[in-house]
N, C-alpha and C positions, 0 to 999 in steps of 0.2 A: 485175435487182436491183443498187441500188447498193452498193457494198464500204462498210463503217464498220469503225470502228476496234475494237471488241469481241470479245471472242472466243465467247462464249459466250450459247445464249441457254436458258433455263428452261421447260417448258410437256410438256405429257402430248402424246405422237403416235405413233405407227405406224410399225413398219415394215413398208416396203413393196419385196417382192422382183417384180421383172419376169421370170423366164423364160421366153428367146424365142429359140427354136431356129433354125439357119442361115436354114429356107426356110419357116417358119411366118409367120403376118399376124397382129398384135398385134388386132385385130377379131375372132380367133375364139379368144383367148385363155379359158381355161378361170378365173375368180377361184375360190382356193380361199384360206381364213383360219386363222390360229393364234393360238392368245392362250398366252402366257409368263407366265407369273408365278412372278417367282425367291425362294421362302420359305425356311423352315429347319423341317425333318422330322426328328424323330426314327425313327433306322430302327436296324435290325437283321441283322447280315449273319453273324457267324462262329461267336459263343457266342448259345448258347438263353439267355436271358433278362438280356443286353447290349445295351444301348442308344445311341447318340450321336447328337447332333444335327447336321446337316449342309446347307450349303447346295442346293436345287435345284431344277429349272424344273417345276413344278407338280405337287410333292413326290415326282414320280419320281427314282428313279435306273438307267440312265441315265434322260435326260430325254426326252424325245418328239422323236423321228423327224417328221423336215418332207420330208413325200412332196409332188414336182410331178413335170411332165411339160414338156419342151420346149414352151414358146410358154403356159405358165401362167402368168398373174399371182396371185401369192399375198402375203396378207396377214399379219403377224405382228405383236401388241398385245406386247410386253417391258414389263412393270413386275415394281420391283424392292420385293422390303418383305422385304428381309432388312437385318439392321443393316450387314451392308457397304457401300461402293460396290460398283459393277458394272460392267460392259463384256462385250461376247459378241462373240465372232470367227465367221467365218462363212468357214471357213478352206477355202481352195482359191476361193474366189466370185470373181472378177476384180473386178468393180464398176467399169464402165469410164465415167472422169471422175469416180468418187464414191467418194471413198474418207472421204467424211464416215460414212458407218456401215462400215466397215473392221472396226470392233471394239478393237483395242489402247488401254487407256487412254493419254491424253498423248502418241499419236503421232497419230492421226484424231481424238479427242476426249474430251472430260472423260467422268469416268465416269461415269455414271447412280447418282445420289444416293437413299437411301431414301425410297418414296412418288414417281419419279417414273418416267418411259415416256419410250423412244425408239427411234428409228432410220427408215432413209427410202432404203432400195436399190434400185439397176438393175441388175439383170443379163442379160448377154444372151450366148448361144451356147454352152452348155455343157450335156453330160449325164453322167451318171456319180453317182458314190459320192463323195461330202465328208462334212464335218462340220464341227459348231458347237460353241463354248466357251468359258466364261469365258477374260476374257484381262486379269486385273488379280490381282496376288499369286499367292498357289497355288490359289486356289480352282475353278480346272478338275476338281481332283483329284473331283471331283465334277457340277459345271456342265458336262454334255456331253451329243451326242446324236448321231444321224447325219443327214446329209441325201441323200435320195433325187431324182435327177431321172433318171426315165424319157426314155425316145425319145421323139418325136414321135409322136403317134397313127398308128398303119399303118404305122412307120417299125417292126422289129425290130433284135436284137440283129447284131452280124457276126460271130455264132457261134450255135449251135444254142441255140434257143430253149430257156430251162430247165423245166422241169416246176413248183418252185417258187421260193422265194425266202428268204433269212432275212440279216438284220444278227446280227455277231458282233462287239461293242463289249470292245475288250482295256482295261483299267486296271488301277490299284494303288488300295490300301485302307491306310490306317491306323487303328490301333485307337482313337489321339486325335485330338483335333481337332487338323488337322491346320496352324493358322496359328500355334496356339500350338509346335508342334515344330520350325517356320519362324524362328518367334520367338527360342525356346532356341538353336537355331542359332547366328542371328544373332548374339546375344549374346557366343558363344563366338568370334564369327570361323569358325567353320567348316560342314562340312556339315550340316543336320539328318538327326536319326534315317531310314534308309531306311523304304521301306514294310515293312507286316506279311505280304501279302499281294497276288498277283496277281486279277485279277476278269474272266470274261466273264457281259459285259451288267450288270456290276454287283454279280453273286453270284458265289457260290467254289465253282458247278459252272453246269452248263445242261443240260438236258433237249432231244436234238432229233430228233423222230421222223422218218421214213423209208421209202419205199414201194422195193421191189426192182426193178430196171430203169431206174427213173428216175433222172434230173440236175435237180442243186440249183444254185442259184448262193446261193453266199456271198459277203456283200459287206462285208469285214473290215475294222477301221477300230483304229488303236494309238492311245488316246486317254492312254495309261501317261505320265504326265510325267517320267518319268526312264529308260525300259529301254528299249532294242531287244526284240523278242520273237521267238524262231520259233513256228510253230502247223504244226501236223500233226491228221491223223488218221489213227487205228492202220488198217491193213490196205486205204487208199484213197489213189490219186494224187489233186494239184489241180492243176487247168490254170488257171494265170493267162489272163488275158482283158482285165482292166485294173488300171492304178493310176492314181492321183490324178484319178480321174473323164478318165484317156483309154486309148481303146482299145491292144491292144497284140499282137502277132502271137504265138497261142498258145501255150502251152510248160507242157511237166507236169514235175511233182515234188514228191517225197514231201513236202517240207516247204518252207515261205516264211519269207522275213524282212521283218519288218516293222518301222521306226522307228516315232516317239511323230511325231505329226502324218500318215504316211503311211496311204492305203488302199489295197486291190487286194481285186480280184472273181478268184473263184475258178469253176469249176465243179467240183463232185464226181459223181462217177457212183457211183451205189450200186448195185455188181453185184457185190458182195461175198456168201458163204454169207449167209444171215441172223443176226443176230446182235445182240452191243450191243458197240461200238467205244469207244474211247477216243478223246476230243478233247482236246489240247492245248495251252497256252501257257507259253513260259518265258523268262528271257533271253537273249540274247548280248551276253557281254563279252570282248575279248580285250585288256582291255590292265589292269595290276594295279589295277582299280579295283571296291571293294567293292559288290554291288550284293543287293539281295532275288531270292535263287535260288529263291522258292516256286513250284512250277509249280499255273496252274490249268488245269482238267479238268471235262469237258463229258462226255456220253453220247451218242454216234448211236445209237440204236436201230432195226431193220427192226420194219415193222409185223409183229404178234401174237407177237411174240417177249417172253416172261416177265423180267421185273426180277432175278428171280432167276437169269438165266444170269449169268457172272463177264466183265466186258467186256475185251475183244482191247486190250492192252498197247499203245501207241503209242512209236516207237522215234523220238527226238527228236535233233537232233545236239548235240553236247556243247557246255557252255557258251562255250567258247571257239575254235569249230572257224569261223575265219577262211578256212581251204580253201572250205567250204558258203557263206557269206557271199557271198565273190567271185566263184563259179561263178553262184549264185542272180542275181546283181545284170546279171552277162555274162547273161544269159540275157534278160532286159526288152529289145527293140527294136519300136518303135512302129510300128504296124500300116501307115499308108505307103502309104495306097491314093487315086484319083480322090477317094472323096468323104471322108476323111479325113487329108487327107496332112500330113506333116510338114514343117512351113517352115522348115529349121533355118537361119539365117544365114549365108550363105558368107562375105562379106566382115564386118570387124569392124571398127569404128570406133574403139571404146575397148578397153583393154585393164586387166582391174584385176587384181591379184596380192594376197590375203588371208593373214594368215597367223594362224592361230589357236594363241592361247598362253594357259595358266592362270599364277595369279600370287599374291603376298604384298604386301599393301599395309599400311600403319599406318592403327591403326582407335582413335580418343580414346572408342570407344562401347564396345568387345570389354572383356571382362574379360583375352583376352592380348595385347591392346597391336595386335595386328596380325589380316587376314581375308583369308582365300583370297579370289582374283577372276580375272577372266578377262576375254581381251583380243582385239579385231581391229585386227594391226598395232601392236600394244604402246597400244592407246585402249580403253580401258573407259568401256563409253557410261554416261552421267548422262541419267537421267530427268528431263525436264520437266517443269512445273509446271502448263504448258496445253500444248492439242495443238499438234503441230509441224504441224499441216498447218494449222490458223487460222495462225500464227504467220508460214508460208510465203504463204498466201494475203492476208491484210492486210500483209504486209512490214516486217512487227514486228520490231524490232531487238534484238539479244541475248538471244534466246532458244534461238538456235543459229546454228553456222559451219557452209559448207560447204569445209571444206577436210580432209576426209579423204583420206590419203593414197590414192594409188593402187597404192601396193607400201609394205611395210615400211620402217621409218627404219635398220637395219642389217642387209643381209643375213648368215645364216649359217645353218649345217648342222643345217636343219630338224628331221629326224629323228635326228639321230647322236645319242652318248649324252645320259642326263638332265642337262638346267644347271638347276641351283640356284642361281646363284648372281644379282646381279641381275634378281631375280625383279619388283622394281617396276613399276609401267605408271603411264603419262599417264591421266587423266580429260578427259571432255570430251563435250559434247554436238555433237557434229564428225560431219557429214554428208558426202554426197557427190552431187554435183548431175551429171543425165545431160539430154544435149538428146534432145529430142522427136524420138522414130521414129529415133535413134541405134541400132544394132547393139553390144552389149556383150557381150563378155567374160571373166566372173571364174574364176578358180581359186582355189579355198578349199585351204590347204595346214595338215594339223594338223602340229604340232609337239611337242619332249619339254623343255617348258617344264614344268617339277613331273613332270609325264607327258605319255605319248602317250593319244588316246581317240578312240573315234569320237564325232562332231557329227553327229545330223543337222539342215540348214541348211531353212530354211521362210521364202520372197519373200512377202510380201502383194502383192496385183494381178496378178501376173504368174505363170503357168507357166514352164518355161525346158525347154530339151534338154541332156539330160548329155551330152557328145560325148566325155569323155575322164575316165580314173580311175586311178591308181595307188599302188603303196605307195614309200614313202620321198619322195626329195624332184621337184617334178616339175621338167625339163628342158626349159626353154623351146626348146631346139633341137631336139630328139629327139621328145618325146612328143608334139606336135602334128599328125607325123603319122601318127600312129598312131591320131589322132581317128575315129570314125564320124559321116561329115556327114552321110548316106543315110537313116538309122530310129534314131537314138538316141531312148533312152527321154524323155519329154516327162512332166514332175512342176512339183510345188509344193515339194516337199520331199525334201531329200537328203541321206543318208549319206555324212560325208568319213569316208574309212576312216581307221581306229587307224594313225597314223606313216604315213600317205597324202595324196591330194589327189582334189580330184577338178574338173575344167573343165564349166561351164557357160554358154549363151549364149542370150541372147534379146534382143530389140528393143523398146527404151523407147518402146513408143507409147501407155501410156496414165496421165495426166501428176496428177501428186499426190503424195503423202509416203508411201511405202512402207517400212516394217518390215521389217528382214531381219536375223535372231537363230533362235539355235541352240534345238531345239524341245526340249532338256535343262531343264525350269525351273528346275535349279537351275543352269544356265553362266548362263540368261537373267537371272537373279537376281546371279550376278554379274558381270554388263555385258558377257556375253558378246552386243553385237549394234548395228546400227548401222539407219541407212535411207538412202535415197536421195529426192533430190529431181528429180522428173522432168520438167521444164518441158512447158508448156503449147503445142501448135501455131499456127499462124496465122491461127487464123479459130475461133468458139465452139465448131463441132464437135469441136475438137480440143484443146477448153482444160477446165480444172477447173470444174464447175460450183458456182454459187453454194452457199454454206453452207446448210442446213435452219435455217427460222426458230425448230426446235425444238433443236436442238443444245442437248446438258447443259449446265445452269452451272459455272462452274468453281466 
């Protein structure tokens, strides 16, 4: 297909996901189909006879679970007839060479406009737990679901087969709509109203029965736009097994942590007296920043055991217990075997230094003159108007630079006490451009710019290995070797610790406009986040594939 100069094109289409596992043949692929349709439902979740209307994918909340199986081809119909626009992220999905249905509006594509359909994906080599969601305003806070891809047929787990199975989707709830508390915000220059409420599965408890002797896998998913959470259950160990849809070398504990974008599969064994258990979710913050403490609460039940017993107390760590955090995080190394191994990068080509800072800008919109914002490298990204990746692909001029720095424009004492003072940032829709199958290295370093927080950070395209993390500032002479090159944990999405850092590294081999912002919606909302442009290889298999003749109008 020839390039033209357009960016966008208009028309009802399909998406279309390929799952095609390492050693499967696209010929004995299984087609399985979904149809999306993103409406507005009035529901009801807290108070008996309270009502609000809500965006969501075929008036569920959550929305429908997209079960495949390595080497499935599956279908999915997205139309959108809510009065918003829309866009749906398909987050943890690599999309290799197609990051035209990516999801993010104005970085892969215009948003999908009222009354119309889109998207048109390939994926390939991946199984595990992800998920999908709105990815334009706040409207995730709703637009969400899990995605399920099984092994290969006759391929199992590399851990003991579970008895059953259940998703445990973590979110927040607010009692208003919640674009207009976005809104109010805004206005003010500052944060909106926190949520009312934490949710699994959507409601503000869960019901999950249980057979004595047997193992469950849980496959838990923080789809919360604003909290870290831990989840427990009272009187049961969980052995992690994976996150971010990859396997991981088992390890038990009473309790997980889990960021907003992050997953991990659990196994529980229920060898517990019989009984009804308490299941838990709540946050972790350790650094002074206000957040909705409401914890939600679920019920394990053993089968034929009465409602009426009083259910076993679940013992959660404290809101601010940083100890658990970093013990929990040391503990993730990637499973690292023949037919799963770990490619972590030895040699590095690039080296980037991030530094993440909150900030004070002047606002002629705010009623107080000025708006909290937030920065990579003192740059608060400006959203475009069309996708950066048309933009990239036609070589459309001034729609964006790629001259983001590669380390901050003034070093100084990352961590040491709070600066207030020059709190300003640059704007700018300023990229950063990586050659094709280049070996990259970023450390993301938080700062006590207004304050210190944890971020956690979510690459579109790309998985990466954590090889290195600490608190205060990191040491480019020191802490590198202290790296784990051997099984560092392998994610999508990661925790920079509160007044920490943390190094990451993967290899640009798969070449298009990637998203890379903090999975906070409200840092994301103010500019905390950037992308990279990844050139294209030497010959078609290695270059960005032609745009869909359906792509959104802008």
């Amino acid at each position: 297909m020839a390039k033209t100069n357009s960016f966008c094109w208009g028309s009802s289409a399909l998406l279309f996901l390929c799952l095609i596992g390492f050693f499967c043949s696209p010929a004995k692929a299984t087609l399985k189909t979904y149809r999306f349709d993103v409406q507005v439902k009035n529901v009801s979740r807290f108070y008996e006879g309270h009502s609000k209307p809500i965006v969501t994918v075929n008036g569920m909340f959550p929305g429908p679970t997209v079960y495949a199986r390595e080497g499935d081809t599956l279908l999915v119909n997205v139309t959108n007839h809510a009065q918003y626009n829309m866009s749906i992220h398909w987050h943890g999905l690599k999309q290799y060479r197609n990051g035209w249905a990516d999801g993010p509006a104005y970085i892969t594509q215009c948003p999908i406009k009222t009354g119309h359909s889109y998207y048109n994906i390939t994926i390939t080599g991946q199984r595990g737990t992800l998920w999908w969601h709105a990815h334009i305003f706040w409207l995730r806070a709703t637009v969400y679901g899990a995605i399920v891809i099984l092994p290969k047929q006759g391929t199992g787990f590399p851990f003991p087969q579970p008895y059953k199975e259940a998703n445990i989707v973590l979110g927040e709830w607010w009692n208003n709509d919640v674009e207009e508390v976005v809104k109010q915000g805004n206005k003010l220059g500052l944060p909106p109203n926190m949520s009312d409420a934490h949710t699994i599965n959507g409601k503000p408890g869960l019901f999950f029965p249980v057979e004595q002797g047997k193992t469950y896998l849980l496959r838990i998913i923080n789809a919360a736009l604003n909290d870290e959470l831990f989840f427990v259950i009272a009187g049961h160990n969980l052995t992690v097994v994976e996150i971010d849809a990859v396997y991981t070398k088992p390890f038990t504990s009473q309790a997980i942590l889990i960021a907003p974008g992050q997953t991990t599969n659990v196994l529980v064994q229920d060898n517990q007296a019989p009984g009804r258990y308490f299941m838990a979710a709540r946050p972790f913050m350790d650094a002074p920043v206000s957040v909705d403490n409401k914890t939600a609460t679920g019920i394990l039940q053993y089968k034929g055991i009465p409602n009426s017993v009083q259910p076993v107390l679940p013992q959660l760590p404290a809101l601010d217990n940083t100890a658990f955090a970093m013990s929990f995080n040391a503990k993730l190394r990637s499973l690292n075997t023949a037919q799963f191994p770990a490619s972590v990068p030895l040699k590095v080509d690039r080296h980037l230094f991030y530094t993440i800072g909150l900030g004070i800008n002047q606002c002629t919109t705010c009623l107080n003159g000025t708006q909290l914002t937030a920065s990579l490298n003192n740059i608060t990204f400006v959203m475009p108007q069309i996708g950066l990746l048309q933009a990239h692909y036609f070589n459309t001029k001034g729609v964006f630079t790629t001259d983001f720095p590669d380390r901050p424009p003034t070093p100084f004492n990352y961590s040491g006490a709070p600066l207030t003072a020059s709190l300003g940032t640059k704007v700018g829709t300023r990229l950063s451009k990586l050659a094709f199958n280049s070996t990259v290295e970023l450390v993301l370093q938080d700062t006590n710019l207004l304050t210190v927080e944890s971020h956690p950070f979510h690459l579109h395209g790309y998985n990466f290995f954590v090889v290195g993390t600490g608190v205060g500032n990191f040491d480019p002479k020191k802490d590198p070797a202290k790296y784990n090159l051997v099984d560092p944990p392998e994610r999508n999405t990661i925790g920079v610790p509160t007044g920490g850092w943390v190094a990451i590294r993967f290899r640009a081999d798969n070449p298009g406009v990637w998203f890379m912002h903090c999975h906070l919606e409200l840092h994301t909302r103010w500019g905390l986040k950037t992308a990279f442009v990844v050139e294209s290889g030497k010959d078609s298999d290695h270059s960005i594939l032609p745009p869909p003749t359906d792509l959104p109008p802008r």
